[in-house]
Each structure stands twice: as C-alpha cells, then as structure tokens.
N, C-alpha and C positions, 0 to 999 in steps of 0.2 A: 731202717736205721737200727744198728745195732743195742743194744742198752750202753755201752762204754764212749761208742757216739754222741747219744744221748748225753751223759756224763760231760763228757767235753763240751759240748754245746753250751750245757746249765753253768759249767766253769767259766767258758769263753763271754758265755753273757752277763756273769755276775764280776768278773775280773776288775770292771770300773768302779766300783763299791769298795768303802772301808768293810772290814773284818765283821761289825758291825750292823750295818746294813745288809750284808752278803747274810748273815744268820737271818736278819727279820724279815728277808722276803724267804727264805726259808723255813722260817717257822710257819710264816701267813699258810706258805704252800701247803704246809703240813695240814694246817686248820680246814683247809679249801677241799684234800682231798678226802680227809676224814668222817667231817660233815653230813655227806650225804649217804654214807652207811649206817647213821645214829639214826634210829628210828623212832619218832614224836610224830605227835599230832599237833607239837605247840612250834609253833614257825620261833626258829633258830635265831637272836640278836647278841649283839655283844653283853647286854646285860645279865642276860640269862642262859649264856655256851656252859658253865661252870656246872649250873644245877642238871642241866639236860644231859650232860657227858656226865656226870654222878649218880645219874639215875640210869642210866643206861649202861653205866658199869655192874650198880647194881641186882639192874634187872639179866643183865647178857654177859655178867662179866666182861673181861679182859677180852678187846676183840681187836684187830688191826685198825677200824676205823677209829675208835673212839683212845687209841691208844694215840696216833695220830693227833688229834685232835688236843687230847691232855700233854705232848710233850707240847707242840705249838706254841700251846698257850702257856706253859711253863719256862721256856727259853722267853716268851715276850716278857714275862714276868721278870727273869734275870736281866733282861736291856733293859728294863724302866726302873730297876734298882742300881742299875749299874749308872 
C-alpha cells in the first residue's frame, strides 16, 4: 500500500465522524505513535504524559516522537475547551 492509499483509507474510515471526533482520534493517534520513542523508566499514564514529554524535551530536545506526543495532547486540550 502506497502512503496516499494509506491516506484514503485513514479518510474513508474516519468520514462517519463529526470534524470533531475525526481530530480526537487523531490526536489519540499522535499520542499512541509518539509514546513509545520517549524514553523513561517511569511507566507512561495520563497523569503524568505532560511531565514525562517535558523531561524528555529537556533532556533530547525537540524529537519526532515526543513532538507527537505534545501536539496530541495539545489538540485534546483545544476539544475539551472547545
């Protein structure tokens, strides 16, 4: 499968969703791939993604995973204020 395949696929499966929901599983996705590039010894929860991607910016800086990671969780952030 090509990556634009790909692309079509991710459209064709999220096309039943408001605008809305099509972001938040989008973002989750972000969170999901991100994740496991942030290197800790301390097991990853919702309570504590914030401090662990903060530490991990400042120990690695800016890296794909944990950039990931922080928009994620940043777009969840604009739906639960929205």
């Amino acid at each position: 499968m090509h990556k634009q395949e790909a692309v079509d696929e991710v459209l064709k499966l999220l096309s039943s969703f408001s605008i809305k929901d099509k972001v938040e599983v989008l973002a989750n996705v972000f969170i999901v791939l991100g994740v496991p590039g942030i290197k800790t010894t301390d097991e990853i929860t919702r309570s504590n993604i914030i401090d662990i991607v903060l530490r991990d910016i400042e120990k690695n800086g800016q890296t794909l995973t944990n950039a990931l990671v922080r928009q994620g969780l940043l777009i969840l952030t604009w739906l639960k204020e929205d």
